[in-house]
C-alpha positions as CSV (number, residue, x, y, z in Angstrom):
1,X,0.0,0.0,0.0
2,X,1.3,3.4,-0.4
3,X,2.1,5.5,2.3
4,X,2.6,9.1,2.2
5,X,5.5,10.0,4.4
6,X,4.8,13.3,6.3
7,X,0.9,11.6,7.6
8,X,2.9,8.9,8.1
9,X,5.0,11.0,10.5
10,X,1.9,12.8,12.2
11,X,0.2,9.3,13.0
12,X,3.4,8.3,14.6
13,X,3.6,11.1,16.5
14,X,0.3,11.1,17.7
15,X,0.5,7.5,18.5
16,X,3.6,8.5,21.4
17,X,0.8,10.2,23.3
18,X,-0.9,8.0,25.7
19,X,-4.5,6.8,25.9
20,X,-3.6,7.2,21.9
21,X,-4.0,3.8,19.5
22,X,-3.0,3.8,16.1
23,X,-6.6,4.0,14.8
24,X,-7.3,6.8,16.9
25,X,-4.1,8.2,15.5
26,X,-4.6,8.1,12.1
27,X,-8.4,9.4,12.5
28,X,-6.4,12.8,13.9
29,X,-4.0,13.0,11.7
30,X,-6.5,13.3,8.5
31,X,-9.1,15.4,10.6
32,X,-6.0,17.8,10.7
33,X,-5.6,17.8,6.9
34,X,-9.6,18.6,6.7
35,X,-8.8,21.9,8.7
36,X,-7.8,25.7,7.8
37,X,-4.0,26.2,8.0
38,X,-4.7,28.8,10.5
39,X,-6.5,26.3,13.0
40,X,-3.5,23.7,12.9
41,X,-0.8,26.7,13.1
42,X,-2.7,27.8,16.4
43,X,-2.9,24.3,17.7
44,X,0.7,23.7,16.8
45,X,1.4,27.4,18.4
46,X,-0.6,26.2,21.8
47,X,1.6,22.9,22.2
48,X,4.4,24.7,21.8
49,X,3.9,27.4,23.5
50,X,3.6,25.5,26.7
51,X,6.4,23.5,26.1
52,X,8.3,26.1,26.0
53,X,6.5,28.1,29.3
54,X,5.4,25.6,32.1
55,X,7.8,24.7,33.8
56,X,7.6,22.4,37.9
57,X,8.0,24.8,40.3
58,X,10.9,24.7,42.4
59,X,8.9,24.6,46.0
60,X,6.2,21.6,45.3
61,X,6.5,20.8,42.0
62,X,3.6,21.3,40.6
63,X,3.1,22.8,37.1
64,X,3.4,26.2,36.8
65,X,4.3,29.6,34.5
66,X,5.5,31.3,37.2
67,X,7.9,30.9,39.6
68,X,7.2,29.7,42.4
69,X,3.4,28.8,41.5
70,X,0.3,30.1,42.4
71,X,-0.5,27.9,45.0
72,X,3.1,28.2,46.7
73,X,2.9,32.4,46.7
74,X,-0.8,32.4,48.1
75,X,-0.7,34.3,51.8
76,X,-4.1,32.4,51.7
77,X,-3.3,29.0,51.8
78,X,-2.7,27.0,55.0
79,X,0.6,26.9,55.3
80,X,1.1,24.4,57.8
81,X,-0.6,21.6,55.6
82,X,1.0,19.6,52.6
83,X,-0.9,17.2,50.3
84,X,1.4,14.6,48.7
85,X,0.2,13.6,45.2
86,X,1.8,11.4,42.8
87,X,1.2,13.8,39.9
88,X,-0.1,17.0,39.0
89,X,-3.1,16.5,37.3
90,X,-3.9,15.2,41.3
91,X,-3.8,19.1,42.1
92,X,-6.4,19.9,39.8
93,X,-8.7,17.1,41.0
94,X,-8.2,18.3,44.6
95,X,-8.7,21.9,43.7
96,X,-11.8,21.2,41.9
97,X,-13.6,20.5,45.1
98,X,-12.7,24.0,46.8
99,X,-12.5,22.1,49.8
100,X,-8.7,21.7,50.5
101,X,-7.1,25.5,51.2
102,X,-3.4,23.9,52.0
103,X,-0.2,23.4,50.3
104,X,1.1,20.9,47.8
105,X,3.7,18.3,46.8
106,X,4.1,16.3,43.6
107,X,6.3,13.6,43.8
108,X,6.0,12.5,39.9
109,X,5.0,9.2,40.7
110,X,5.0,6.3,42.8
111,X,7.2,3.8,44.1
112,X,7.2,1.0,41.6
113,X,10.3,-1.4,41.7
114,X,9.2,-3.8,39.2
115,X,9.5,-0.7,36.4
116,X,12.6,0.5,38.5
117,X,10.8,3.7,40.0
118,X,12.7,3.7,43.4
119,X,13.0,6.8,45.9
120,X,16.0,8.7,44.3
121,X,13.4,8.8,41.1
122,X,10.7,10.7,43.5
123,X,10.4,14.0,45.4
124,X,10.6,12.4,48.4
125,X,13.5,14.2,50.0
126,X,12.5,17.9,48.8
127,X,9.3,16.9,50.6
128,X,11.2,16.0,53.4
129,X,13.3,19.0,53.4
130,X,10.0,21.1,53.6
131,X,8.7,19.3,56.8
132,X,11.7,19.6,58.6
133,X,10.8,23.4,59.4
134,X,8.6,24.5,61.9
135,X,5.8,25.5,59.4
136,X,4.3,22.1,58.6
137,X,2.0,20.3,61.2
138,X,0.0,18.1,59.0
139,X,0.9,16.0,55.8
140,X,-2.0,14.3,53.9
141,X,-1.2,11.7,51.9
142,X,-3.0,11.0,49.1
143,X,-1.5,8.8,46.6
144,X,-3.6,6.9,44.5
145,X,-5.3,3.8,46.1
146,X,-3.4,1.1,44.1
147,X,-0.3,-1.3,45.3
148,X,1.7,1.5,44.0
149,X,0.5,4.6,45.7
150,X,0.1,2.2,49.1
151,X,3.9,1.6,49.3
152,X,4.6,4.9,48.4
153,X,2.5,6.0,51.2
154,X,3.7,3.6,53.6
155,X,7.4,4.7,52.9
156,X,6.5,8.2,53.2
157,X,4.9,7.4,56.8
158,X,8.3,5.5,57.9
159,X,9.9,8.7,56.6
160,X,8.0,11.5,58.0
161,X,6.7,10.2,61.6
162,X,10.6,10.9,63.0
163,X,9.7,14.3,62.2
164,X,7.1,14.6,64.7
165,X,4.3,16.1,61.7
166,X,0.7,14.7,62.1
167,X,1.1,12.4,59.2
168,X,-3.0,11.4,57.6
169,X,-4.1,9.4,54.6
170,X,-7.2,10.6,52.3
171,X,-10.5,8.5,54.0
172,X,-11.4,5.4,51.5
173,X,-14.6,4.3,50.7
174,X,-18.2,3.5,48.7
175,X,-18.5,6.3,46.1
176,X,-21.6,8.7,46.2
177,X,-24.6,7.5,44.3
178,X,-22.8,3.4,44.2
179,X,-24.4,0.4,45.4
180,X,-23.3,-1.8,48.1
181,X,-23.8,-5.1,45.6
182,X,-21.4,-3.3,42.9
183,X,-18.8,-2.6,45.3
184,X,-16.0,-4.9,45.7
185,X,-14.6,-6.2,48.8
186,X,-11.3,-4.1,49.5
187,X,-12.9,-0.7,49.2
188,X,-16.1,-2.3,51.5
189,X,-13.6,-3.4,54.2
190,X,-12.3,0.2,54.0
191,X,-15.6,1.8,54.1
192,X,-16.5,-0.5,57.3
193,X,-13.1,0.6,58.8
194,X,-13.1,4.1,57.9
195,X,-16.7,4.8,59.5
196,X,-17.5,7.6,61.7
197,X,-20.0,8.5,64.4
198,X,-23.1,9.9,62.5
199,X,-23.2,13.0,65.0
């Protein structure tokens, strides 16, 4: 079959990003050819554009354009609280809710030995530089409820209790609007574990 080499090259590109097959590659690559040179040139513009300006910021490592972020420069944040996420898209999540009003850290994944992910890959010891102040009472861990995110967790308790901070983990359980018969054992056991007083 003949191939043309530069959609060729655009598939292949497109199939690098993840969540990305190569039917779902090639379907973008020939929407692009349907559309006006300006609306690829801006698209094209956007990605690099970003590349070029965000940037982790130095104090939690979150994403950011300016240094240090948002987040980090706000005199209305708690600054005696850190959340520990694996990765940033974890800060928008959290910030969605409007709930949380502390700081951040990103550690850029989770301890995964079988892929060779091992501590000196992770954030670990800037967060471990950050509790060592005085400022930090509290770190909330909330790395994602997998095998993964549990050992990471469980290292970062062994870590951080010498340090005398009030070390929590995010409260597991049945999701809002589930059913009991759809819900599988582990996060049942940790809904009947985690329960509270209802007053």
């Amino acid at each position: 079959m003949h191939t043309i080499e530069p959609i060729t090259r655009a598939v292949e590109a497109f199939a690098t990003l993840p969540g990305i097959g190569p039917k779902t590659a090639q379907r973008l690559a020939f929407y692009l050819l349907r559309q006006p040179a300006d609306t690829v040139r801006e698209l094209a513009e956007a990605i690099l554009n970003m590349q070029a300006a965000v940037h982790f910021c130095s104090v939690c490592g979150n994403v950011t354009d300016v240094e240090p972020c948002n987040i980090c420069r706000s005199d209305q944040r708690d600054q005696s609280t850190i959340c520990v996420v694996e990765d940033p898209l974890a800060v928008i999540t959290l910030e969605r809710t409007r709930i949380y009003k502390g700081l951040y850290h990103v550690l850029h994944g989770a301890l995964d030995p079988l892929h060779g992910v091992t501590v000196e890959d992770l954030k670990i010891e800037e967060l471990v530089r950050r509790v060592q102040g005085d400022t930090v009472k509290e770190v909330i861990l909330a790395t994602n409820p997998n095998v993964e995110g549990d050992t990471t967790a469980g290292y970062l308790e062994r870590r951080l209790a010498p340090l005398g901070v009030h070390i929590t983990r995010l409260a597991r359980g049945l999701p809002v609007g589930g059913d009991l018969e759809y819900a599988d054992e582990v996060t049942l056991a940790r809904a009947l574990e985690g329960r509270r007083p209802t007053t």
